[in-house]
C-alpha positions in Angstrom: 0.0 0.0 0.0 2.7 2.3 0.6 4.4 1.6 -2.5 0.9 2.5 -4.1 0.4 5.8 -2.3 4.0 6.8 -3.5 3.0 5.9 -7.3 -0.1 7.9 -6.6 1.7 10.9 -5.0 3.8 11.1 -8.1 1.4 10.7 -11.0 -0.6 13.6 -9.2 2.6 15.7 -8.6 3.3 15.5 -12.6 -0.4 16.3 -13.4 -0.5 18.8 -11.4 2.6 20.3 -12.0 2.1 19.6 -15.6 -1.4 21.3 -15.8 -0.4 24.4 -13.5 2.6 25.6 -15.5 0.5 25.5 -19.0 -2.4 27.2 -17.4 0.2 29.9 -15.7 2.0 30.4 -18.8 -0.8 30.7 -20.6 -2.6 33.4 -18.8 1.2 35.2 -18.5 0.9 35.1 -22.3 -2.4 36.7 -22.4 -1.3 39.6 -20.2 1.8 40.6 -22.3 4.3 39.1 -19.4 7.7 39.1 -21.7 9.6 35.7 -21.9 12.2 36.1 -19.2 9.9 37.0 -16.2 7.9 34.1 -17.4 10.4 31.4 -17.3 12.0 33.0 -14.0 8.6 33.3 -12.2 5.7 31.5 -13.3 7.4 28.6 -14.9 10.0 27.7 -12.8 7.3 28.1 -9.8 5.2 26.0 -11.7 7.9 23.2 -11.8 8.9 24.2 -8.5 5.3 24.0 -7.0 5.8 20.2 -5.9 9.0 20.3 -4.0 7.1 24.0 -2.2 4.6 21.7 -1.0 6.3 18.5 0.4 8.7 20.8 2.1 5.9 22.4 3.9 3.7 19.0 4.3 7.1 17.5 5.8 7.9 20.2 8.2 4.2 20.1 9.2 4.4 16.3 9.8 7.4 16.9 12.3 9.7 15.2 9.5 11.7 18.3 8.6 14.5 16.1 7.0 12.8 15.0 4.0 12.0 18.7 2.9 15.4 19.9 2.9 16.8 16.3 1.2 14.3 17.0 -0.9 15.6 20.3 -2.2 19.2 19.3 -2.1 18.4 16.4 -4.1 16.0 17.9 -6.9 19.0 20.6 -7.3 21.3 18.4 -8.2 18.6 16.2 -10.2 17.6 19.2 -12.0 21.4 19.2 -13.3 22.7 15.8 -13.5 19.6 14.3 -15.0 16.7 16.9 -15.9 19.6 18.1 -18.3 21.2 14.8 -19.1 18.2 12.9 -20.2 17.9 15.9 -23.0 21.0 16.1 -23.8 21.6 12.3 -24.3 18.6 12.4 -26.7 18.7 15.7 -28.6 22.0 17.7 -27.4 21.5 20.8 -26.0 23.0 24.5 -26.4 22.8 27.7 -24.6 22.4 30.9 -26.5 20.9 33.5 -24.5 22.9 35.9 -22.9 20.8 36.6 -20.3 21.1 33.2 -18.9 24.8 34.1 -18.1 23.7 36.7 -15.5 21.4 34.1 -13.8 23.7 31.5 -14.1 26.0 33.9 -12.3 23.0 34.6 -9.7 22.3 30.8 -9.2 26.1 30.5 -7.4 25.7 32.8 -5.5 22.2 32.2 -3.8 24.1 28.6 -3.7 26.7 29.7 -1.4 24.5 31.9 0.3 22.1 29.2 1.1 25.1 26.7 2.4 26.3 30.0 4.9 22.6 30.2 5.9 22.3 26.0 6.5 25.1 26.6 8.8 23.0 28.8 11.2 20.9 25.7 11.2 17.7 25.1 12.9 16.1 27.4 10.8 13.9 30.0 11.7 11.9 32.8 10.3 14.3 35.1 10.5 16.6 33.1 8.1 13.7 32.3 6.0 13.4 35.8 5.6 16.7 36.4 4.1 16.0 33.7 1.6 13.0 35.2 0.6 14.2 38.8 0.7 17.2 37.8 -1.8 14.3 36.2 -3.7 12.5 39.2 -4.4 15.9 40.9 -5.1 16.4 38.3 -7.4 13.0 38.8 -9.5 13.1 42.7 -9.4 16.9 42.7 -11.1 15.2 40.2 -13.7 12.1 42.5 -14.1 14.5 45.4 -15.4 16.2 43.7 -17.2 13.5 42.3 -18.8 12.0 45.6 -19.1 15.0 47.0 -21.0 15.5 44.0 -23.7 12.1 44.8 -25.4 11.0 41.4 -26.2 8.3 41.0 -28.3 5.1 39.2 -26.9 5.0 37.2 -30.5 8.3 36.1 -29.4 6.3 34.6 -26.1 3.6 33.3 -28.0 6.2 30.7 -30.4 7.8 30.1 -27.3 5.1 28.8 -25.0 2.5 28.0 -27.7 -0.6 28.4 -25.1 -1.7 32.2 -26.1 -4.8 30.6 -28.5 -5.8 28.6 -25.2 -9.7 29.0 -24.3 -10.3 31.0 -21.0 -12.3 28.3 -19.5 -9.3 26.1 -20.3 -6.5 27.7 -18.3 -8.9 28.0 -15.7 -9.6 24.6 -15.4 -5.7 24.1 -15.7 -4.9 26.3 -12.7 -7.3 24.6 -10.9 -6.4 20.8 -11.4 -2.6 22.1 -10.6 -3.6 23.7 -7.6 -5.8 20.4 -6.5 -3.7 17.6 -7.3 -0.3 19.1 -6.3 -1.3 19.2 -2.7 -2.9 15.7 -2.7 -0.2 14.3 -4.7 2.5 15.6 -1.7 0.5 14.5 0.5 0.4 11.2 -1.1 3.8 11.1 -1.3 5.6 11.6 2.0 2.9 9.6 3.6 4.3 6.5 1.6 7.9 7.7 1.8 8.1 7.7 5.3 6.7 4.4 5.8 8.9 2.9 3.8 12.3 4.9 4.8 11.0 3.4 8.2 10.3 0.0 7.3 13.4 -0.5 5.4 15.4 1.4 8.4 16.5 4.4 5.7 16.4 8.2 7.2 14.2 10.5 6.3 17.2 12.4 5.1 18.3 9.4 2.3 14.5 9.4 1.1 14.4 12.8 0.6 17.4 13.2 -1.3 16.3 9.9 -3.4 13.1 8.9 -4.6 10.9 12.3 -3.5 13.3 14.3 -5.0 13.1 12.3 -7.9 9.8 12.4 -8.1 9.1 16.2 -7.7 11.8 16.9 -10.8 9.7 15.1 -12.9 8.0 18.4 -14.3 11.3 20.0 -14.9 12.1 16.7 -16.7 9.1 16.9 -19.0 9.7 20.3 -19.6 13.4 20.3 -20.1 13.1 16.9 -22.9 10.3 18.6 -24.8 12.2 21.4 -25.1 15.6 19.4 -26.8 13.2 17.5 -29.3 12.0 21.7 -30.2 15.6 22.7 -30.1 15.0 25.1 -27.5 18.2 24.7 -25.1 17.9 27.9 -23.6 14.1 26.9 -22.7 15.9 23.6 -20.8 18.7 25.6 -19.0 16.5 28.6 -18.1 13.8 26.3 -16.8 16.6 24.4 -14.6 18.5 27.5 -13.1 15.4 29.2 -12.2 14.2 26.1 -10.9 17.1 25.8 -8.4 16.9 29.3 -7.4 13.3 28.8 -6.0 14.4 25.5 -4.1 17.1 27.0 -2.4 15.6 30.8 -1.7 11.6 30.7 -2.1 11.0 26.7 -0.7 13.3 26.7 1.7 12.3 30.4 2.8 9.0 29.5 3.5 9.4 26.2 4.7 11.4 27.7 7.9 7.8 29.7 8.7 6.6 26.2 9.8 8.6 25.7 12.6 12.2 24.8 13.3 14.1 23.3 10.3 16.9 21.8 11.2 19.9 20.6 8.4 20.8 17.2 8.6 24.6 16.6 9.9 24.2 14.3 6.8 24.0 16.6 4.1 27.0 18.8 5.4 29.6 15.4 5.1 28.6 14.7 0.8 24.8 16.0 0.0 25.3 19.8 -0.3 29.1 19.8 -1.5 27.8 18.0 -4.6 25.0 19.8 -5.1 27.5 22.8 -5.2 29.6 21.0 -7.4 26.7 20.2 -10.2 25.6 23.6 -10.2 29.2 24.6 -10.9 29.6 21.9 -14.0 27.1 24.1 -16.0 29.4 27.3 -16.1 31.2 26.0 -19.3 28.0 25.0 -21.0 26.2 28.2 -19.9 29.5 30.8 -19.5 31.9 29.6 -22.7 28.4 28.2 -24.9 29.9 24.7 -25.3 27.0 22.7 -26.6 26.0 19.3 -24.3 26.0 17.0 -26.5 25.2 13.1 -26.3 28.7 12.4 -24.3 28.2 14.7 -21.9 24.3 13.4 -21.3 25.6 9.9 -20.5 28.8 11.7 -18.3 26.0 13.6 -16.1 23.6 10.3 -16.5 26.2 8.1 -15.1 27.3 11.3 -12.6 23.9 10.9 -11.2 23.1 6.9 -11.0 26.7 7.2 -9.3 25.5 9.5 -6.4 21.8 7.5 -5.9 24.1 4.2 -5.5 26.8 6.1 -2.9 23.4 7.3 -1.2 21.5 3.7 -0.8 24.8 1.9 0.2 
């Protein structure tokens, strides 16, 4: 039964995630939102909408360990294998310049978040620094946005929901907003009862199959992308992704009560979620493309780290 709620919890989480980032881009489209804000704000919350909600289901069950595993793992998911899967079957490139800034940003909310997991348990006061660089984050991206003039034509070939019916992204918006919940719910129930049948921590589950299973939108989003040639789609989608983990779900997360950070995840877990984050900087810095090599070198990277985590 446990393995059946977990299977549950998931399909829901990619429904839901699936259904809530077509119906929020679609009614950014209709309001002239330019391309950049969308894929830093409404997208990469829409993705990020799963691992918001275990994190605060978790730390509202008293198992505060699986919702910052969770976001530890799912960063380093979202690069080793939300990007290798594409790139093993397509290749991927980075063109936009823009994405060097928030590459650039994505380091440093990665450090600052490590600094800030040091003042561990965490409490609202740290969760408003998280949130406050958040907003800091968005409003630098706005500007810029506002400067670079982007058509909203441009938006329209890019998210391809503009000619969606109203009562369509409404009913999108509100499936997302259903299932997501349930399907956390779902989820961590099942997780925990098996991390505690099979004697595994919280912490290991977390890092493993929940964070697995929350990337799965990013996944979707970031292969469909590499079948339309759109690279800067998949990378944009993954480092704005990993900026909300670290600054807007683990920000509000610490509003639910203590979180403290796993002695765990300061001996291997974090350092390598640094580490990923910092193999992108040739791909996104010096535009080498990813081709189908460097999928299976980040494939292998990651089937690597699950087996060093379940030993």
């Amino acid at each position: 039964m446990d393995w059946i709620l977990v299977a549950v919890g998931l399909i829901l989480l990619l429904i839901g995630g699936d259904t809530l980032v077509r119906g929020a881009v679609a009614l950014a489209a209709k309001l002239g939102i330019p391309t950049l804000i969308v894929s830093l704000t409404v997208v990469a919350f829409g993705t990020s909408a799963p691992e918001l909600l275990i994190a605060i289901q978790s730390a509202l069950d008293g198992v505060p360990e699986l919702a910052l595993g969770n976001v530890i793992g799912s960063n380093t998911a979202n690069v080793l294998l939300v990007l290798g899967v594409p790139a093993l079957l397509t290749g991927l490139s980075c063109t936009d310049a823009g994405s060097r800034a928030n590459f650039l940003y994505l380091i440093g909310i990665t450090v600052f978040a490590i600094a800030i997991f040091y003042t561990q348990p965490l409490y609202i006061w740290q969760g408003v620094l998280l949130l406050g660089v958040l907003a800091l984050v968005l409003f630098t991206s706005y500007r810029a946005a506002q400067t670079s003039r982007e058509k909203r034509a441009e938006l329209e070939d890019e998210v391809g929901e503009t000619d969606i019916e109203t009562w369509k992204m409404i009913a999108f918006l509100a499936v997302g907003l259903i299932f997501l919940p349930l399907g956390a719910k779902f989820l961590i129930d099942g997780a925990v009862s098996i991390a505690n049948t099979f004697g595994v921590s919280e912490a290991v589950i977390g890092l493993t199959l929940v964070a697995l299973g929350t990337s799965l939108p990013e996944l979707a989003t970031t292969v469909m992308a590499g079948f339309r040639r759109e690279g800067d789609v998949a990378f944009g989608n993954v480092l704005g992704s990993n900026m909300f983990n670290l600054l807007a779900i683990v920000g509000v997360a610490s509003f639910f009560g203590p979180l403290p950070v796993d002695s765990e995840f300061f001996q291997m877990d974090i350092w390598i979620m640094l580490g990923t984050t910092l193999l992108l900087a040739p791909f996104v810095m010096l535009r080498w493309k990813m081709n189908k090599a460097w999928g299976i070198a980040f494939l292998a990277g990651y089937v690597a780290y699950i087996c060093v985590l379940l030993s």
